[in-house]
C-alpha positions as CSV (number, residue, x, y, z in Angstrom):
1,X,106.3,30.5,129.2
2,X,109.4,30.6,131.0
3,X,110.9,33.0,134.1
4,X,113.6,35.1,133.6
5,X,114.5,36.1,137.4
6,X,111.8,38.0,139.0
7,X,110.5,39.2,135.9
8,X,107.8,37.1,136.3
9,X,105.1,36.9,133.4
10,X,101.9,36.7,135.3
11,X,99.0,38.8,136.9
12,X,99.0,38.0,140.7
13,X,95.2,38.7,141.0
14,X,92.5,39.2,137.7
15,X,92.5,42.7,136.2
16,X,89.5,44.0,136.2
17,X,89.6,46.1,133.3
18,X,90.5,44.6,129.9
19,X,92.2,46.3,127.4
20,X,91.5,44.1,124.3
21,X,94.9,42.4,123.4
22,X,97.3,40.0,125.4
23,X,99.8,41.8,126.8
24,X,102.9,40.0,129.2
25,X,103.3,41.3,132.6
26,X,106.8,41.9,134.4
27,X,106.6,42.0,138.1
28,X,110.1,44.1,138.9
29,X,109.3,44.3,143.0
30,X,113.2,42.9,143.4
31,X,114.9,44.3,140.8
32,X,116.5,47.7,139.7
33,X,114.5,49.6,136.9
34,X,117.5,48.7,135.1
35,X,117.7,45.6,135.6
36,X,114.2,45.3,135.2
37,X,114.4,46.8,131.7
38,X,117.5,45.0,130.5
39,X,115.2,41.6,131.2
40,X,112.4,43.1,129.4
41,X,114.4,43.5,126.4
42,X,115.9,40.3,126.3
43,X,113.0,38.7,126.8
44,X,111.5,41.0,123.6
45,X,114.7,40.0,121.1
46,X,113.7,36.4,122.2
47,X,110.4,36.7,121.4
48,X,110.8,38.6,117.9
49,X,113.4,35.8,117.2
50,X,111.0,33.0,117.7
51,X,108.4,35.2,115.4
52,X,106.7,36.6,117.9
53,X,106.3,40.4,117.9
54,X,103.6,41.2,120.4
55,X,103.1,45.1,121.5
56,X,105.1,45.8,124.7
57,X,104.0,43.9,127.8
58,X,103.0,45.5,131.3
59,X,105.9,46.6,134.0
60,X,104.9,47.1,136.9
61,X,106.6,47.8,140.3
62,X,106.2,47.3,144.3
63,X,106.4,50.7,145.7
64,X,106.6,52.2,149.1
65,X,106.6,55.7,150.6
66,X,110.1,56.8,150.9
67,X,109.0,60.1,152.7
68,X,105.4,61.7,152.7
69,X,104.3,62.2,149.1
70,X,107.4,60.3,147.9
71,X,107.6,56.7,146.5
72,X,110.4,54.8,146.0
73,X,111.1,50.9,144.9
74,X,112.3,48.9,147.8
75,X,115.7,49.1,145.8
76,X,115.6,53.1,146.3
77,X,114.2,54.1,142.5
78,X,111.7,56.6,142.2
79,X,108.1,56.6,140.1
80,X,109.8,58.8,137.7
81,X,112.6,56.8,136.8
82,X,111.2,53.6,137.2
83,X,108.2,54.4,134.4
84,X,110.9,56.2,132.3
85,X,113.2,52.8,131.9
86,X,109.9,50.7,131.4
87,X,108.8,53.1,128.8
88,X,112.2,53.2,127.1
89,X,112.7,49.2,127.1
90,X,109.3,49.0,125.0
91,X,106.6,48.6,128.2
92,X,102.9,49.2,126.4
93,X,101.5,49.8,130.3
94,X,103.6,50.8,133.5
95,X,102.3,50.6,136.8
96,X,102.0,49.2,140.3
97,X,101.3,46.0,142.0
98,X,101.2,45.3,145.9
99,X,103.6,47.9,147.8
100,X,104.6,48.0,151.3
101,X,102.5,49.7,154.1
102,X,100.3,51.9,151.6
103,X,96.8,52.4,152.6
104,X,94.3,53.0,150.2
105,X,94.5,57.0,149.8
106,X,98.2,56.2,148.8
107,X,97.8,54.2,146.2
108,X,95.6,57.4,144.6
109,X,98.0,59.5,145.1
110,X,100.9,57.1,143.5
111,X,98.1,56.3,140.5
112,X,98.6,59.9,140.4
113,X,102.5,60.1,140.6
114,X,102.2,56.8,138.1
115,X,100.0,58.6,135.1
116,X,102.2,61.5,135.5
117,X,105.4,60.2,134.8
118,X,104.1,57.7,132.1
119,X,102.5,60.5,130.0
120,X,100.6,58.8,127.4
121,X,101.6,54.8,127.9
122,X,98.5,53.7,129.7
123,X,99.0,52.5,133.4
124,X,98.0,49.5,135.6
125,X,97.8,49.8,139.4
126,X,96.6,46.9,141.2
127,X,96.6,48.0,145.2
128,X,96.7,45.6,148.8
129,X,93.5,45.5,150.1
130,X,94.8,47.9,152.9
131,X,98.5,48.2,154.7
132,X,98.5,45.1,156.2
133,X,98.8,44.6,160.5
134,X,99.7,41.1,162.5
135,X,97.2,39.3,164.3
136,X,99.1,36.9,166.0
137,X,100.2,35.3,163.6
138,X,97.5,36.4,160.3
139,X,98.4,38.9,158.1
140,X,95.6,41.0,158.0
141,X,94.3,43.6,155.3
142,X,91.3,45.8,156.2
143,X,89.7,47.3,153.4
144,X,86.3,46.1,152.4
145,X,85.1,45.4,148.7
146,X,83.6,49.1,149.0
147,X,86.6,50.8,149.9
148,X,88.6,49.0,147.2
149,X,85.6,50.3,144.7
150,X,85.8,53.5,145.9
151,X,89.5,53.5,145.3
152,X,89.3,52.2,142.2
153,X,86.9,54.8,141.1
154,X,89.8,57.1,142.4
155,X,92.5,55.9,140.4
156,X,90.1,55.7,137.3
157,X,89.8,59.4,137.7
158,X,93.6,60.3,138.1
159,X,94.2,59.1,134.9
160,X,94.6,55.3,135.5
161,X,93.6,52.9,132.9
162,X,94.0,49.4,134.5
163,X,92.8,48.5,138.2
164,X,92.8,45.2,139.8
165,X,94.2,44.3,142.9
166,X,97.3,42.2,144.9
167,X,97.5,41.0,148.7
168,X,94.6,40.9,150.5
169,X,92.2,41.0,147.8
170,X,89.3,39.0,147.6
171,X,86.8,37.6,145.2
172,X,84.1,39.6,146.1
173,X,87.1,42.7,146.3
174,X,87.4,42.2,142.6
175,X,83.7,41.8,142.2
176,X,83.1,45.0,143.6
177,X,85.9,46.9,142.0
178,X,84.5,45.3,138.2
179,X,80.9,46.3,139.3
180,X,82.3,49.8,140.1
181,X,84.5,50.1,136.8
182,X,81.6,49.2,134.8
183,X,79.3,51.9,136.0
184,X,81.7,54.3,135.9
């Protein structure tokens, strides 16, 4: 496959819950929702061209709190608007990947922001193992397998359909957070 900008067509870390079809992902953490959208559909009439014709792929954003309660892109475009462009440009899931200084309880209450906006298109949120902090020199995130398993139960219960996880996730993170999913 080949990259179109940062619309990049890969999952940073596994995603622990499948949905039963291959879907392409679009990482929009530098771009506009615009922007991100007018890729998206480019890269779709390609693919339709060449006979593809798979579903709509996944679109997923970096956020970070803009305010308390608010989220915003680093380029200044909110949940709302960001899903809504997704949606329109043909995205099967919307969602969220890594983020900047969001703790845990955040990302359950953007999961929560995320499945509102969306409506009925399924979304993916795949949250940092913690905000991470500087050790010397070592990035450092803080949440334990547990607390990403609690969270994940979380967003499972605001409404979201795909949990995984980005920076500072582990193995045993996403071990925990499958064993969690599949219990319920």
């Amino acid at each position: 496959m080949r990259r179109i900008g940062f619309a990049v067509r890969f999952v940073k870390r596994a995603m622990v819950r499948r949905i039963g079809f291959d879907r392409r992902l679009a990482d929009c953490t530098f771009r506009r929702s615009g922007e991100c959208a007018t890729l998206w559909n480019a890269d779709r009439r390609e693919d339709r061209l060449r006979g593809g014709g798979r579903a709509g792929g996944v679109v997923t954003y970096a956020f970070q709190k803009a305010a308390p309660g608010v989220f915003k892109t680093m380029m200044g475009t909110s949940v709302e608007e960001a899903v809504s462009r997704a949606v329109a440009a043909g995205a099967g899931i919307v969602g969220a990947n890594c983020g900047t200084s969001l703790d845990l309880d955040d990302y359950v209450e953007l999961g929560k922001e995320l499945t509102a906006a969306a409506g009925t298109t399924p979304v993916a949120l795949q949250p940092n193992a913690a905000a991470p902090r500087m050790v010397g020199e070592e990035t450092v995130y803080d949440a334990t397998p547990g607390q990403m398993a609690s969270a994940a139960r979380e967003l499972l219960q605001v409404g979201v359909r795909i949990v995984g996880g980005c920076c500072g996730t582990t193995p045993e993170h996403l071990a925990t957070v499958a064993a969690a999913v599949r219990q319920g």
